[in-house]
C-alpha positions in Angstrom: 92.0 126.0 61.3 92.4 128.8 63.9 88.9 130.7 64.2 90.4 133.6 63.8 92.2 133.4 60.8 88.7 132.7 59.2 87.7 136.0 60.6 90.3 138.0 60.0 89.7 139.9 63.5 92.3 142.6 63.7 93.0 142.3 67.6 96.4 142.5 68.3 96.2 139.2 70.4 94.8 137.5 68.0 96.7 139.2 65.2 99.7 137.2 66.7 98.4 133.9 67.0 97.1 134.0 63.3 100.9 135.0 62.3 102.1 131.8 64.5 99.7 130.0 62.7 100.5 130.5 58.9 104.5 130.6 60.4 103.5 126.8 61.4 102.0 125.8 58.4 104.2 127.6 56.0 107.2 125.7 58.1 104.9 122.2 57.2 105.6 123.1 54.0 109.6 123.8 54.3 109.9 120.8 56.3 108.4 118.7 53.5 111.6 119.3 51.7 113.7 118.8 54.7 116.6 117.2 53.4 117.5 120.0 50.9 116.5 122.7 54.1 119.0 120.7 56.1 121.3 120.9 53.2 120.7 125.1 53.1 121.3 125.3 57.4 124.5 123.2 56.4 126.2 126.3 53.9 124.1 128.8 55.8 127.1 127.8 59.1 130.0 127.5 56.9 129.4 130.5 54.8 128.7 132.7 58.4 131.4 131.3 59.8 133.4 132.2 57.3 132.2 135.3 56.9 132.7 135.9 60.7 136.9 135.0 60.5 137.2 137.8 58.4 137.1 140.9 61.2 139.2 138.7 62.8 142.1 138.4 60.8 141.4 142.0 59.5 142.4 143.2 63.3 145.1 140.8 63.7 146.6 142.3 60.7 146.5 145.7 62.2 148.0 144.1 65.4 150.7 143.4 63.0 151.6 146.5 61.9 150.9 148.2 65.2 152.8 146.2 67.2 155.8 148.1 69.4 158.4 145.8 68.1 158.1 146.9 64.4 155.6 145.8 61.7 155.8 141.9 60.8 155.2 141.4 57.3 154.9 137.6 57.8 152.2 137.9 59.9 150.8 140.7 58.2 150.2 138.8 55.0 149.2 135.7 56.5 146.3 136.6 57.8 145.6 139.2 55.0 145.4 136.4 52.6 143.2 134.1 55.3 141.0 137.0 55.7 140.5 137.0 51.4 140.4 133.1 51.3 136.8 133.4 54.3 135.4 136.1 52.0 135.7 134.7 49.2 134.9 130.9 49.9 131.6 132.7 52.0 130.8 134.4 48.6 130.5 131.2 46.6 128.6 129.6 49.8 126.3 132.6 49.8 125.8 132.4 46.0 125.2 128.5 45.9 122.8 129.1 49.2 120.8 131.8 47.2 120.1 129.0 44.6 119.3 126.1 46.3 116.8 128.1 48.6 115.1 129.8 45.0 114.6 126.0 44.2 113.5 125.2 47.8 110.2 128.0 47.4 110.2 127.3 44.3 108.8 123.4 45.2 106.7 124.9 47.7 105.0 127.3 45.9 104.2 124.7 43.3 102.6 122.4 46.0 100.9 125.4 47.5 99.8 126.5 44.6 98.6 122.7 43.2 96.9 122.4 46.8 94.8 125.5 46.3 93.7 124.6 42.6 93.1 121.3 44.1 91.1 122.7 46.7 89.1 124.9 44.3 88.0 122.2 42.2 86.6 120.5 45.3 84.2 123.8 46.6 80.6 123.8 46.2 79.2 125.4 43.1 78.1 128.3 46.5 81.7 128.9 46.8 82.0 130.6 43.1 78.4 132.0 43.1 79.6 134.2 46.1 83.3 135.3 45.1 84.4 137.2 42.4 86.4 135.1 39.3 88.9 138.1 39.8 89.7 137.9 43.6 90.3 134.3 43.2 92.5 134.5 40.5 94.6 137.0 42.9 95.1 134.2 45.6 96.6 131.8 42.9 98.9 134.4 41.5 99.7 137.4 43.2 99.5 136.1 47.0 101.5 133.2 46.4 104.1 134.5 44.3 104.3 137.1 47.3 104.8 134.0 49.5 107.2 133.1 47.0 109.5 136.3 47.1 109.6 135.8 50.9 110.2 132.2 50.9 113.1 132.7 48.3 115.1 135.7 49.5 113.9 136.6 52.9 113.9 133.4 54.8 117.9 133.0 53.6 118.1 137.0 55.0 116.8 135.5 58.2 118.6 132.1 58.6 121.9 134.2 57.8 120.8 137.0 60.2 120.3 134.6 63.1 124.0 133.2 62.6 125.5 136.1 62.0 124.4 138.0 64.7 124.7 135.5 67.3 128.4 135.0 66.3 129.4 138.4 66.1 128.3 138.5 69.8 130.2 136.3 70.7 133.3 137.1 69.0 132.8 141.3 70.9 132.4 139.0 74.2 135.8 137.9 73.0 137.6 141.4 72.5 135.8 143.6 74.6 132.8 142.8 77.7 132.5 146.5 78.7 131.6 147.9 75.0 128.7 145.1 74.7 127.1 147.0 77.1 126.3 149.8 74.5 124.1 147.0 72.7 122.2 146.3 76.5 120.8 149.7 75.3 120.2 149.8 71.9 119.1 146.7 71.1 115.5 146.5 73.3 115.1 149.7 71.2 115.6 148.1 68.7 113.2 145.4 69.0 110.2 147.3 71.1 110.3 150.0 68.1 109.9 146.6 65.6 107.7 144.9 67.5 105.5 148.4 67.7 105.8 148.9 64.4 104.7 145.6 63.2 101.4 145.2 65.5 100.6 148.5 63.0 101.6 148.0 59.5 100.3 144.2 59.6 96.6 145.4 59.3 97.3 148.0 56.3 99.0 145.0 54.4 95.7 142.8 55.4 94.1 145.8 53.4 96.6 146.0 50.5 95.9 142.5 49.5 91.8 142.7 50.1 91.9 145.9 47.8 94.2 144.7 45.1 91.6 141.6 45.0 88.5 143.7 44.8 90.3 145.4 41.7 91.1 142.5 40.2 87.9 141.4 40.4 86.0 144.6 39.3 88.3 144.6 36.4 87.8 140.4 35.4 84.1 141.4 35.4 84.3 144.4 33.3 87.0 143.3 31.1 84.6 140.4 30.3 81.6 142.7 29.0 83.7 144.6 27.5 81.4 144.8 24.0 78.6 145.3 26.2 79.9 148.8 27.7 81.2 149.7 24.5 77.4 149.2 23.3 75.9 151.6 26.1 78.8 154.1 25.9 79.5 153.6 29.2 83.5 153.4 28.7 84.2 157.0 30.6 81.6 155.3 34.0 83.1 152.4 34.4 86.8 153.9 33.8 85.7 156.3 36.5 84.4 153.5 38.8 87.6 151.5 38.1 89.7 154.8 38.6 88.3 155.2 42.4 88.5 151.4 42.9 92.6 151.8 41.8 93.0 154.6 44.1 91.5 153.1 46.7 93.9 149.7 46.1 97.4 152.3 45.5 96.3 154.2 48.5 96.2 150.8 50.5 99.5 150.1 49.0 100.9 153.5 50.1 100.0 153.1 53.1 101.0 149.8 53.7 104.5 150.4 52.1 105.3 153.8 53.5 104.4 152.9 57.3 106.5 150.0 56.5 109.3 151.5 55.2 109.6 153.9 57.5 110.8 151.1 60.3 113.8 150.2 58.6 115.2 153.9 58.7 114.0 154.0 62.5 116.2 151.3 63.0 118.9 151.8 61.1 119.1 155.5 63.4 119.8 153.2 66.4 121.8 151.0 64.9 124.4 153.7 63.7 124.1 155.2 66.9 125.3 152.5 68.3 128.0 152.3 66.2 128.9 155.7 67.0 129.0 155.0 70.6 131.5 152.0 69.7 133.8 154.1 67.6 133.7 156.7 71.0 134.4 154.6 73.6 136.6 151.9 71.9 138.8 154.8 71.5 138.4 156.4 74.8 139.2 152.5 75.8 142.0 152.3 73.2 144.0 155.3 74.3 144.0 154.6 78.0 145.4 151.2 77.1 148.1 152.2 74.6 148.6 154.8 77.4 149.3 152.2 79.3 146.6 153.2 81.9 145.4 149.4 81.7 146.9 146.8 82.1 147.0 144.0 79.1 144.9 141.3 81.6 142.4 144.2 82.3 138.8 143.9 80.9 139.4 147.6 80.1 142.1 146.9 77.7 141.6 146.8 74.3 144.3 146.9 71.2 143.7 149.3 68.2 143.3 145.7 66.3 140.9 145.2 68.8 138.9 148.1 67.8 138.7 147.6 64.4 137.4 144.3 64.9 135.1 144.9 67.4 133.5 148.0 64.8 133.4 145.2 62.6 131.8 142.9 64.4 129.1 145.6 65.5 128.6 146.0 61.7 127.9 142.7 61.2 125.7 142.4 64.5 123.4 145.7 63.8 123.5 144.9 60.1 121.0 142.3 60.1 119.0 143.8 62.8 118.4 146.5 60.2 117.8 144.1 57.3 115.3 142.6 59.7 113.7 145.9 60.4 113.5 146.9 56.7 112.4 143.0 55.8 109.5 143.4 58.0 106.9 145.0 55.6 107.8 142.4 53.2 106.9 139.3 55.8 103.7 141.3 56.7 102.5 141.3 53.0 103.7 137.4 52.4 101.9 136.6 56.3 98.7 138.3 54.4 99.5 136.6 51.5 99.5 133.1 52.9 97.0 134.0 55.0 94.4 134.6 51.9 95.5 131.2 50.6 95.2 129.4 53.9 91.7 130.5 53.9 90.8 128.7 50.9 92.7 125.9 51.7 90.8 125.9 54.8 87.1 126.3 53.6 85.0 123.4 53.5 84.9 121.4 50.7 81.9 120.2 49.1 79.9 117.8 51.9 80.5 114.4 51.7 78.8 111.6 50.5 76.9 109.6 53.0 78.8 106.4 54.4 76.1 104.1 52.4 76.3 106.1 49.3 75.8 104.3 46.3 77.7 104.6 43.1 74.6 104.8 40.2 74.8 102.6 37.7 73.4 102.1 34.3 70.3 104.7 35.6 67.1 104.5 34.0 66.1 108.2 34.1 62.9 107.3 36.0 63.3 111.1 38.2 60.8 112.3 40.7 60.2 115.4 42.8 58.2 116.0 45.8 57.6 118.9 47.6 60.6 120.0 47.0 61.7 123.6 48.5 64.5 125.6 48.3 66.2 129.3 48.7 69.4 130.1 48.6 69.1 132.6 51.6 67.4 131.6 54.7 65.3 134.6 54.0 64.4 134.1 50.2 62.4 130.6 49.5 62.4 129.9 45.3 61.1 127.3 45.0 58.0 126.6 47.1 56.8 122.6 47.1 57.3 121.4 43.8 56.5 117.8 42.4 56.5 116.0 39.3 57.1 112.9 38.2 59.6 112.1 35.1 59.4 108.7 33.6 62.6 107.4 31.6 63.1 108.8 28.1 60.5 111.5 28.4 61.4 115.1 27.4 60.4 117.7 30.2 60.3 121.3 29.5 60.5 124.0 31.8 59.6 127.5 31.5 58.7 130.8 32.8 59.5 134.3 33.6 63.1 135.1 34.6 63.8 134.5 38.4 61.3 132.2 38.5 63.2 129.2 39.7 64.0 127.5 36.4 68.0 126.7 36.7 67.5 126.4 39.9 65.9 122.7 39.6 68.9 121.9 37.2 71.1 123.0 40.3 69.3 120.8 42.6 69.0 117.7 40.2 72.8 118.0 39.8 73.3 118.4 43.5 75.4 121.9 43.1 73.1 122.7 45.9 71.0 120.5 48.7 67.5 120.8 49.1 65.9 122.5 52.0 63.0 120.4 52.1 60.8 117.2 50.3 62.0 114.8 48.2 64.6 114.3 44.8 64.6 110.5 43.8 66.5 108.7 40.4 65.0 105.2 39.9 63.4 105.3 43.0 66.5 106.8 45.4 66.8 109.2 47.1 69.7 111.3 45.2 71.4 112.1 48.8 71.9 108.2 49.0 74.1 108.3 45.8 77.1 109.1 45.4 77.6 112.7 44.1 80.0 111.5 41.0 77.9 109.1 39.8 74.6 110.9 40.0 76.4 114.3 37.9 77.5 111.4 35.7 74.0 110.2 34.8 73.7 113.7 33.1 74.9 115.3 30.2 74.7 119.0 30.3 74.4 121.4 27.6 74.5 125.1 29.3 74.0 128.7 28.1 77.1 129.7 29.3 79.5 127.7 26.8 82.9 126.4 28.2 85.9 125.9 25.9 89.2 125.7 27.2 92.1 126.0 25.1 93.1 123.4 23.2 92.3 121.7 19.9 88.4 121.3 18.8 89.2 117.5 18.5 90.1 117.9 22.4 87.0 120.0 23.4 84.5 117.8 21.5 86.3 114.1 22.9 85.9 116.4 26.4 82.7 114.4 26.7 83.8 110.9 26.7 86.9 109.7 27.8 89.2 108.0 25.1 87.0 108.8 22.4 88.4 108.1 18.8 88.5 110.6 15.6 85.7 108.8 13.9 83.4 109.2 17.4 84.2 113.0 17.2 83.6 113.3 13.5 80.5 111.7 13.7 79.2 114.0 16.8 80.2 117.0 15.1 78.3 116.0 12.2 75.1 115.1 13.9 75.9 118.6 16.0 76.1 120.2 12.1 79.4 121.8 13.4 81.5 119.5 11.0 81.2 121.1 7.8 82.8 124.4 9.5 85.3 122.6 11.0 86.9 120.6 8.1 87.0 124.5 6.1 89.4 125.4 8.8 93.4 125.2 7.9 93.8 122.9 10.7 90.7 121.0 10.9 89.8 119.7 14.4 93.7 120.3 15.0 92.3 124.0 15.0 93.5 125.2 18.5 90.6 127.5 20.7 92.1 130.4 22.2 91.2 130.8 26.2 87.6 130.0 26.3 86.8 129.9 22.5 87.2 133.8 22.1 88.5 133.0 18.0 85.3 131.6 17.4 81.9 132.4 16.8 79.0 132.4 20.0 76.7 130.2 17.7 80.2 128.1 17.0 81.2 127.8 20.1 77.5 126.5 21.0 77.3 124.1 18.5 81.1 122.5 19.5 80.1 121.9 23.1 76.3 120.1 21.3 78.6 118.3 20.1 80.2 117.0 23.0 76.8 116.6 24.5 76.2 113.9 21.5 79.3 112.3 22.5 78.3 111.4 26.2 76.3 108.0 26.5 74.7 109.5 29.7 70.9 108.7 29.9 69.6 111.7 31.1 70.6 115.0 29.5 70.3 119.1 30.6 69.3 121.9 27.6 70.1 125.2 29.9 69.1 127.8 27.3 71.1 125.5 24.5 70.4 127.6 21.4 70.1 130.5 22.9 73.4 131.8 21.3 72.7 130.7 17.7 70.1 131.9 15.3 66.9 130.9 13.7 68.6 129.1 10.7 71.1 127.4 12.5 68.6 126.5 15.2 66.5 124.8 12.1 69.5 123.0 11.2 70.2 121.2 14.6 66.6 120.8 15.4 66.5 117.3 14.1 70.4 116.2 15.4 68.8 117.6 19.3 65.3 115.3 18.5 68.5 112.4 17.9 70.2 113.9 20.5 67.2 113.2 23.3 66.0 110.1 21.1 65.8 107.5 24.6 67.2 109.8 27.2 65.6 111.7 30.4 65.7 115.3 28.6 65.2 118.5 31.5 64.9 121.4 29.2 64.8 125.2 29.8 64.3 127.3 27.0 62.6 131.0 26.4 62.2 130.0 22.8 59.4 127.9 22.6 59.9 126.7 19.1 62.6 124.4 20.4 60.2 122.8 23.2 56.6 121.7 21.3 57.4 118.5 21.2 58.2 118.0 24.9 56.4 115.2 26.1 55.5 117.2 29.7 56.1 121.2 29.3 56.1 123.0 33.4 55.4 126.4 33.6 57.2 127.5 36.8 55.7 131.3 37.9 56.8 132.2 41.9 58.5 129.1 42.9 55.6 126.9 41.8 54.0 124.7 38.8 51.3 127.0 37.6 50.4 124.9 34.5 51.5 121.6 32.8 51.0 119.7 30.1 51.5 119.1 26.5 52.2 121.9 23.6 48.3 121.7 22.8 47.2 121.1 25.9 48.2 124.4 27.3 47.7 126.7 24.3 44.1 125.0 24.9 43.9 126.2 28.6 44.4 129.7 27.9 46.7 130.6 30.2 49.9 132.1 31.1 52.0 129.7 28.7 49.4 130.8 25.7 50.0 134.3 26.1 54.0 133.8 26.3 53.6 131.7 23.3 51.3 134.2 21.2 53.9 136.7 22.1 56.8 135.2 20.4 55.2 134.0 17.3 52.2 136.4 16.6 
């Protein structure tokens, strides 16, 4: 991808080769549908051409009734009725090319939008710690359906625009040389004033769209601790905060829309005064010719027919000019637009796999660590050299004060992110020489954070194994204690979850994805903060279905309630980026130390 599109420098120079650049890959996409395109230039000519016939026997009408031997009715009608026949077969043309072009965007929106959903899914775990859910939303919805818009109506504006204008000058070559040199004049006008503007209002429409993501953003995030503000009283703050962050994104819009507006007006002054000058000298031509001043075979000469088709034509040659002109602000917002999506598309996916990556099959669990260190900032090191060694089926607690580097070994284990330095082997290899699938495979993760996705419970259990049957479900949910709840619902596990579980419980939404956990045959498992969301009694209950749960797998387990970890086989206490103490439950409530005191704090 261009350089520059990536940094979104806002030179002039480079602000035109970044709009060449999403014009050629927006036309990739149009030309990936090139038969129906083809299909759309086809009625685009006809319909124009049409179109353009009808000045023509408009004038020769006049001609008709002007003409010094009397008015000729035959000829009159005749081209009356040809002149109704272009307009109204370049109606239907117009109407059937409005459709087919709506279906054309409409296929490449779909394959833009797939592509960048595609591409999202395939982003490192960095990607989405360092954007906001909100902004990223805006690209999939609002920019492309902005591409959309411009795709569906204002690229037929333009392929009709081109046509027309071109064939109206030819047709005023036709009637009348010296009057085409009133558009020698207007025209560069025309264009330097566009091509001024433009260079201007593009940057405020770069803005429009950053600002409308930043409140989209802002408001995904607050929208999503909504209870929590409502807790604090804070509703009238963060209302304010939003309120400056709205003004600031309808204050980009102004902006962007006003000096963008304000070009089509600009131009539609020339363009009228051109017309003006037309009407003037056509007429000064017209009466020196009726005059008989000029002579017929004179370049001078011009009939009043003549003149009424040449005003015609001038219509239809500054009328698109001016639809151009007032177009404009709309391309610069879709050139942002696609320009926002291009850049996702364009970021680089998660790294690949080494060339002798191996896929990891039937894994032991046997996982070691050495030296490992870490930060996710060049500046900021979390974890500082740590090793241990994890033999297979062996439960391993971690714990410690917050920040202290705890989910950051499960992101490194799961290879969201790459070590800095050291060592990470699973049965003795190094995880870098497998194969990133395979290795997340070897784990089943249970997080803090529950994901649901809307859909039935029997779907969001059988989530964690592919083509699992009822029974397999039932008997998860029961081990998971989740299945007496779910059988008192109307619906049973045909109970459908609203977007992310919202009709359901925190405690029940926990227990559901336990559940799932159960369901995976992976031999090594992830507790991030599992129980964290349900209470004392429930915990109880599942106590013994998480001890069947672990029963022969590699179990990494983070918890600040200790209750849940005394019968780890290996507990780390993790203080500053390094092992400060390990060993048993006993062992370090015998040493005294820092995990003594976090124990006695809990429970005495």
């Amino acid at each position: 991808m261009n350089k520059d599109i990536r940094r979104g420098n806002p030179n002039e120079k480079l602000s035109f080769d970044r709009t060449k650049n999403v014009l050629k890959r927006l036309g990739k996409y149009v030309l990936r549908y090139w038969y129906l395109f083809l299909v759309a230039i086809v009625f685009t000519l006809f319909s124009n051409q049409l179109s353009l016939l009808g000045p023509e026997y408009s004038g020769n009408a006049i001609d008709a009734i002007t003409a010094s031997g009397g008015v000729n009715f035959d000829s009159v009608w005749e081209n009356v009725i040809k002149m109704l026949v272009c307009y109204i077969l370049a109606a239907v043309m117009s109407y059937i090319l409005s459709v087919l072009m709506i279906h054309i965007s409409q296929k490449i929106v779909y394959t833009m939008r797939r592509e960048l959903f595609e591409k999202l899914t395939s982003l490192p775990v960095s990607y989405f710690d360092t954007h906001a859910t909100g902004d990223i939303i805006s690209h999939i919805s609002y920019d492309i359906d902005t591409v959309n818009t411009s795709l569906s109506h204002d690229l037929v504006q333009v392929m009709t625009s081109i046509y027309t204008v071109v064939g109206s000058l030819l047709f005023m070559w036709q009637i009348s040389k010296p009057l085409i040199l009133i558009f020698a004049l207007t025209v560069p006008a025309s264009i330097l004033l566009t091509s001024f503007r433009s260079k201007k209002v593009r940057p405020l429409f770069q803005k429009r769209s950053r600002k409308l993501g930043e409140l989209n953003g802002y408001a995904e995030e607050m929208l999503s601790g909504v209870r929590t503000i409502q807790a604090y009283g804070r509703e009238k703050e963060i209302s304010a905060r939003f309120g400056k962050r709205n003004k600031d994104a309808m204050d980009a819009y102004y902006d962007a829309e006003y000096y963008g507006a304000t070009l089509g007006p600009s131009v539609n002054f020339i363009n009228n005064l051109s017309l003006s000058l037309v009407m003037i000298f056509g007429g000064f031509l017209y009466m020196y010719s009726a005059g008989g001043s000029v002579a017929e075979t004179s370049i001078f000469f011009i009939s009043l027919g003549g003149v009424a088709k040449f005003v015609q034509y001038s219509r239809k040659f500054a009328g698109p000019i001016n639809e151009f002109a007032n177009m404009l602000h709309e391309f610069q917002s879709a050139f942002s637009a696609a320009e926002r999506v291009f850049r996702i598309i364009d970021e680089d996916s998660e790294k690949a796999d080494r060339e002798d990556a191996f896929e990891l099959t039937e894994a032991k669990g046997e996982v070691r660590l050495r030296d490992v260190v870490f930060g996710y900032t060049p500046d900021k090191t979390i974890l500082k050299g740590i090793s241990v060694d994890v033999k297979p089926g062996t439960k391993i607690a971690v714990v410690g004060p917050t920040g202290a580097g705890k989910t950051t070994i499960i992101n490194l284990l799961m290879r969201f992110y790459d070590i800095n330095g050291g060592r990470i082997t699973v049965d003795g290899h190094d995880i870098d020489a497998i194969t990133r699938r395979s290795l997340r495979k070897a784990y089943t993760m249970v997080l803090q954070d529950t994901w649901l996705f809307q859909g039935t419970i029997f779907e969001n259990i059988a989530y964690g194994k592919e083509n699992a049957t009822f029974e397999e479900v039932k008997n998860a949910a029961r081990e998971a204690r989740i299945d007496s709840y779910i059988e008192h619902l109307a619906d049973g596990y045909d109970t459908v979850l609203t977007d992310d579980g919202t009709n359901i419980s925190k405690g029940q939404k926990q227990l559901i994805t336990i559940a799932r956990a159960m369901l995976s045959d992976s031999p090594m498992l992830i507790l991030d903060e599992a129980t964290s969301n349900v209470d004392s009694r429930t915990e109880a209950k599942i106590s013994e279905a998480m001890e069947k749960l672990m029963k022969g797998r590699t179990s990494f387990i983070i918890a600040h309630r200790l209750s849940t970890i005394k019968n780890a086989d290996l507990i780390l206490v993790l203080q500053d980026g390094l092992i400060t103490e390990s060993g048993t439950h006993d062992e370090l409530i015998a040493l005294g130390g820092f995990y003594e005191t976090l124990y006695n704090s809990q429970f005495k």
